[in-house]
C-alpha positions in Angstrom: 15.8 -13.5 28.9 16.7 -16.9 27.9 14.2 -18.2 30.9 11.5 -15.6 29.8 10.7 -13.4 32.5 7.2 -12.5 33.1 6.4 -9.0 32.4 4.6 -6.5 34.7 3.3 -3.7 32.8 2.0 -2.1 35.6 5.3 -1.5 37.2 7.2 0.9 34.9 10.4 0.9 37.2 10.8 -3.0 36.1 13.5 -3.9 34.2 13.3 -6.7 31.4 15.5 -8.5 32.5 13.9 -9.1 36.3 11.3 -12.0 37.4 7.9 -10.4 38.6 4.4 -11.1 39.4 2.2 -10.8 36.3 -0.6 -8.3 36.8 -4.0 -9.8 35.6 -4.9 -6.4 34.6 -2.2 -5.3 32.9 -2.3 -3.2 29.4 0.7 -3.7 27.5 1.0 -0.1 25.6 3.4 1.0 23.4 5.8 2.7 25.9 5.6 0.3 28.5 6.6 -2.5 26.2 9.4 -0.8 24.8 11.0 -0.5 27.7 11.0 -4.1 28.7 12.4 -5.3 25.5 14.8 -2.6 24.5 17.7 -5.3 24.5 16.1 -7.9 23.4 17.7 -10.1 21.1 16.6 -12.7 17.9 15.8 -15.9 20.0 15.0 -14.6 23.3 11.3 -15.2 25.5 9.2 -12.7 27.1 6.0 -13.4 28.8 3.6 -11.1 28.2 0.5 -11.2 29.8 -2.9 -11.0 27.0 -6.3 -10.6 28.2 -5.6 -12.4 31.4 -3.7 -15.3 29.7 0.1 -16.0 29.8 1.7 -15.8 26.5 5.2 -17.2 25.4 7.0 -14.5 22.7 9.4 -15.5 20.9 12.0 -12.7 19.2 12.3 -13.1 15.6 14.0 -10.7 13.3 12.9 -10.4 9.0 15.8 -9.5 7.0 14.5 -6.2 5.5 14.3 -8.0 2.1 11.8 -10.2 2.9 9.4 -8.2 5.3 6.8 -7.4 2.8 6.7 -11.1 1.5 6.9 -13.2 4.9 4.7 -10.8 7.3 1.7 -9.3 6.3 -1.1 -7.5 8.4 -3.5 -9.0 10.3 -7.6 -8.3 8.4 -8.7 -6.8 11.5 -6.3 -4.3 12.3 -8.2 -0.9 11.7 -5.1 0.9 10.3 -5.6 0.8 6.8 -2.3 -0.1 4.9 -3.1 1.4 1.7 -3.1 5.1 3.5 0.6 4.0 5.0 4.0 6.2 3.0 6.3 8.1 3.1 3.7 11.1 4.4 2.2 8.9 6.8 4.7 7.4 8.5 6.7 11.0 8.7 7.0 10.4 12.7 8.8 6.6 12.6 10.4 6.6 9.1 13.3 8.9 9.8 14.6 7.0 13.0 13.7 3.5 10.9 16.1 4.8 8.1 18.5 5.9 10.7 18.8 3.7 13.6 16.6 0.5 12.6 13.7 0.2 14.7 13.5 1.0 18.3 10.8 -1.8 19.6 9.7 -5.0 18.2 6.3 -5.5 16.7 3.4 -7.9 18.0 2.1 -11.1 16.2 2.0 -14.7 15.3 2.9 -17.7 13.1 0.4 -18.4 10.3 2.0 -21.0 7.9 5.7 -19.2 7.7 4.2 -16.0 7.6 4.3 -13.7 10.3 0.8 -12.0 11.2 1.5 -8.6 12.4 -1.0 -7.4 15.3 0.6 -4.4 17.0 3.1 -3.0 14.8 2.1 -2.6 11.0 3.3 1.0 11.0 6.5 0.1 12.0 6.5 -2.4 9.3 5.5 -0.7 6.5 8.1 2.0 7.7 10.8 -1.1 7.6 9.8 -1.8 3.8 10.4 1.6 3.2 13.6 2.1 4.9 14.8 -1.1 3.4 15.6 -2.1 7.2 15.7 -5.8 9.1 12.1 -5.9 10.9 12.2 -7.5 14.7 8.6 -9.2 15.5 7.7 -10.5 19.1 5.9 -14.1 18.1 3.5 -16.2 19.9 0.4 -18.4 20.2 -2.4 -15.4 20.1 -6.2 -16.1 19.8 -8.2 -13.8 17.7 -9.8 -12.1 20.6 -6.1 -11.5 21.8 -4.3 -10.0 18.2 -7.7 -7.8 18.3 -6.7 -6.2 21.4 -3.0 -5.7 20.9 -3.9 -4.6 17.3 -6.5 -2.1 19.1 -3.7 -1.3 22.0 -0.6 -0.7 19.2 -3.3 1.6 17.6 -3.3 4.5 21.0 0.1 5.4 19.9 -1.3 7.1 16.5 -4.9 6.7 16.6 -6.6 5.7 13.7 -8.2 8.5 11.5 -12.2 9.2 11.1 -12.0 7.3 7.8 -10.5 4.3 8.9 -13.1 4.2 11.5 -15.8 4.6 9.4 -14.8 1.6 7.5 -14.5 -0.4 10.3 -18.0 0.9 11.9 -19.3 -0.1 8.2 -18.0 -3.8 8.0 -19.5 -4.4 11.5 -22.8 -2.9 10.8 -23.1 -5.1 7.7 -21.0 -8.2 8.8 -22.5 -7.9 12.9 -25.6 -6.2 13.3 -27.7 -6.5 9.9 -27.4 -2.7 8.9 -28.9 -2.1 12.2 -27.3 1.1 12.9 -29.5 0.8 16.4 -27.6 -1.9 17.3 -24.4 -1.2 16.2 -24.1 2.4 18.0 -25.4 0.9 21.3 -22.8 -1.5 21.1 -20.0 1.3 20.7 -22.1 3.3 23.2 -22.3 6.5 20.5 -25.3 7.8 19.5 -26.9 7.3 15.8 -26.0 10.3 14.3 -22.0 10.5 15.3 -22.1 6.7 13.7 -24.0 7.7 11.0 -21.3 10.4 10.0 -18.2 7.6 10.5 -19.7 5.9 8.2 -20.9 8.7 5.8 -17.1 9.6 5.6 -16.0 5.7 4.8 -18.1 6.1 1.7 -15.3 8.5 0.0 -13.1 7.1 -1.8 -9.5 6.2 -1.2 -8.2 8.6 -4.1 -9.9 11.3 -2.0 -8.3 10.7 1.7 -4.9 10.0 -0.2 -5.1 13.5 -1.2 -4.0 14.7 2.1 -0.8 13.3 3.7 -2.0 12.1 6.6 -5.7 10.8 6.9 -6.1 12.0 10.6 -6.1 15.3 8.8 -9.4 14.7 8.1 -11.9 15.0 11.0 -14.9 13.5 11.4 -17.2 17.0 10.6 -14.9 18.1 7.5 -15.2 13.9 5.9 -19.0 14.2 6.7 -18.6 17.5 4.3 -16.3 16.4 1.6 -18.6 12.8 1.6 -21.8 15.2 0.6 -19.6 17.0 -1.6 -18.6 13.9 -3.6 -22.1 12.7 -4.1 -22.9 16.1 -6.1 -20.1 15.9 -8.0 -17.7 13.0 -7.7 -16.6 12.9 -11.4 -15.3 16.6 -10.7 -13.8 15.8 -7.2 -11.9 12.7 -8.4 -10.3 14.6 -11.5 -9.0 17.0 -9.1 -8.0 14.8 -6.6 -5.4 13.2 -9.3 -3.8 16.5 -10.0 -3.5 17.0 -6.2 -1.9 13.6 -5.3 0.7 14.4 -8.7 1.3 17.6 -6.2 0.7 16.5 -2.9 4.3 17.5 -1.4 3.9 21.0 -2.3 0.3 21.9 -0.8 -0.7 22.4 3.1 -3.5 20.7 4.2 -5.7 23.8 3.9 -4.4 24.1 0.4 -5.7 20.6 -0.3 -9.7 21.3 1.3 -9.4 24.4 -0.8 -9.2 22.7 -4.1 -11.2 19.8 -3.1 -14.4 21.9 -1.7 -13.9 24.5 -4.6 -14.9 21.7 -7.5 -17.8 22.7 -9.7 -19.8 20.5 -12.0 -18.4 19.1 -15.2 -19.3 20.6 -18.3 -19.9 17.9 -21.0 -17.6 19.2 -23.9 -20.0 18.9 -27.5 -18.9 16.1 -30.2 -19.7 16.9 -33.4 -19.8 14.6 -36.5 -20.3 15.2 -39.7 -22.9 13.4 -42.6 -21.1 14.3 -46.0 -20.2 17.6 -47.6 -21.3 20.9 -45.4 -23.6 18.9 -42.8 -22.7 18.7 -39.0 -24.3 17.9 -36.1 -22.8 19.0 -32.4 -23.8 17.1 -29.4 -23.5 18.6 -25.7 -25.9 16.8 -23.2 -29.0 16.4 -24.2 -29.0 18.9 -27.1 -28.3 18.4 -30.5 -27.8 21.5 -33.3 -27.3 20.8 -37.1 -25.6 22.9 -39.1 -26.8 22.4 -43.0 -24.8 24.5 -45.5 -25.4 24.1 -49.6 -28.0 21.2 -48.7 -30.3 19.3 -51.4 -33.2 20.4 -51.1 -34.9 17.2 -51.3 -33.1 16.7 -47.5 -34.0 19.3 -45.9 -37.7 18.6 -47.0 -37.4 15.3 -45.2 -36.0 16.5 -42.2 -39.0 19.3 -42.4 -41.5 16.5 -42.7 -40.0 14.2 -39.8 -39.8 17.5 -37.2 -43.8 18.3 -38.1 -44.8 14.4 -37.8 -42.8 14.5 -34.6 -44.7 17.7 -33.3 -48.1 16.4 -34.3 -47.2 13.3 -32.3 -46.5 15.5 -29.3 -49.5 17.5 -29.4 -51.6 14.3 -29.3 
């Protein structure tokens, strides 16, 4: 590979290792890549062709304790990183902690540190694993880590949530809240937008309830979002005794609690004015509780409660 090769990724017979026409039309997914560059070594070139544009990729391996603090993510990337653990990554992490991984990562040189396009489950799997983490790097536009970070993305497609977020930072960042604009432009109609987005405005406590968030469809985050606006206080208490409990509930077990929440009752507070005289507060009520009072007080309190119901009758 020393002479990098230029890789066909329309041709899955090719071998890595063999010259070949690039195809201008090429998608470089997942499967195809990791058969190119099975062998690949620290040092060695690909080409890989991006968009329509050649693209010199370097092979660079991260010794595992410096992944987290010389690569990071690139912004774009839908996946959301905060979502990524031990649950999450239940596909990739055994063979990480096992074998090391099986294919390298996508990305580019910002400043000593490593932008990661295609590949940030496999990273986060590395940090995990405590295990050397092997990065293809090269000179990538924005328009080109976009696509491979969209491409890496087909092997586990990102969850309703993570959508929504992104359908939410375009509408605001892209399209002026025009939610018009911004479902033409995905070619989806209003309403199916509208609900991405309705589901983005849970919060992160509540999707790391489950272990996955592509547990979550799009119809059930629409529910739990209109759930959380009656009674969020409720739903976030109980979404900290889930996530304590997390590896011992199913999925269903986890909607159940979630969609079974009910109102929080304001417990009273009481307080107390001297010798035998309380009062107890619970929303907006107030008792007193007046035992072996002077009289001379409870004549006051008389007078203030009759100028006070005069005042409302005018």
């Amino acid at each position: 590979m020393k002479h990098a090769p230029k890789i066909n990724f329309d041709n899955t017979e090719q071998t890595a290792t063999t010259t070949a026409p690039v195809s201008r039309n090429t998608t470089p997914t997942v499967a195809n890549l990791s058969r190119r560059v099975a062998n690949i070594a620290p040092g060695n070139t690909i080409i890989l062709s991006v968009l329509g544009r050649d693209v010199t990729l370097t092979c660079k391996t991260i010794a595992a304790e410096f992944v987290d603090k010389k690569t990071m993510v690139y912004s774009d990337n839908i996946r959301l990183q905060e979502l990524l653990d031990a649950d999450s990554l239940a596909d990739i992490l055994p063979t990480m902690s096992k074998s090391g991984q099986q294919f390298p990562a996508i990305g580019r040189d910002i400043n000593g540190v490593i932008e990661i396009a295609d590949g940030s489950r496999r990273r986060k799997a590395a940090i995990l694993a405590n295990r050397d983490y092997m990065v293809l790097v090269g000179d990538l536009t924005d328009k080109e880590m976009n696509y491979l970070s969209d491409t890496g993305n087909e092997h586990q497609k990102p969850s309703a949530y993570e959508l929504g977020m992104q359908y939410k930072r375009r509408l605001h960042r892209e399209f002026c809240d025009n939610l018009t604009h911004l479902a033409d432009d995905l070619k989806m109609d209003r309403k199916t937008v509208r609900n991405y987005i309705e589901t983005a405005t849970l919060p992160i406590e509540i999707i790391k309830c489950f272990k996955s968030p592509n547990e979550i469809s799009l119809r059930a985050g629409v529910r739990l979002a209109k759930l959380y606006q009656q009674h969020a206080d409720a739903m976030m208490m109980t979404a900290t005794e889930i996530i304590k409990n997390k590896k011992q509930l199913t999925t269903e077990d986890v909607f159940s609690k979630l969609e079974s929440v009910q109102p929080l009752t304001e417990q009273p507070t009481e307080r107390k004015f001297g010798s035998g005289i309380t009062a107890k507060y619970k929303n907006n009520t107030v008792t007193f509780s007046l035992k072996n009072a002077p009289a001379d007080l409870i004549k006051q309190i008389e007078q203030i409660l009759e100028k006070n119901n005069e005042s409302n009758k005018n």
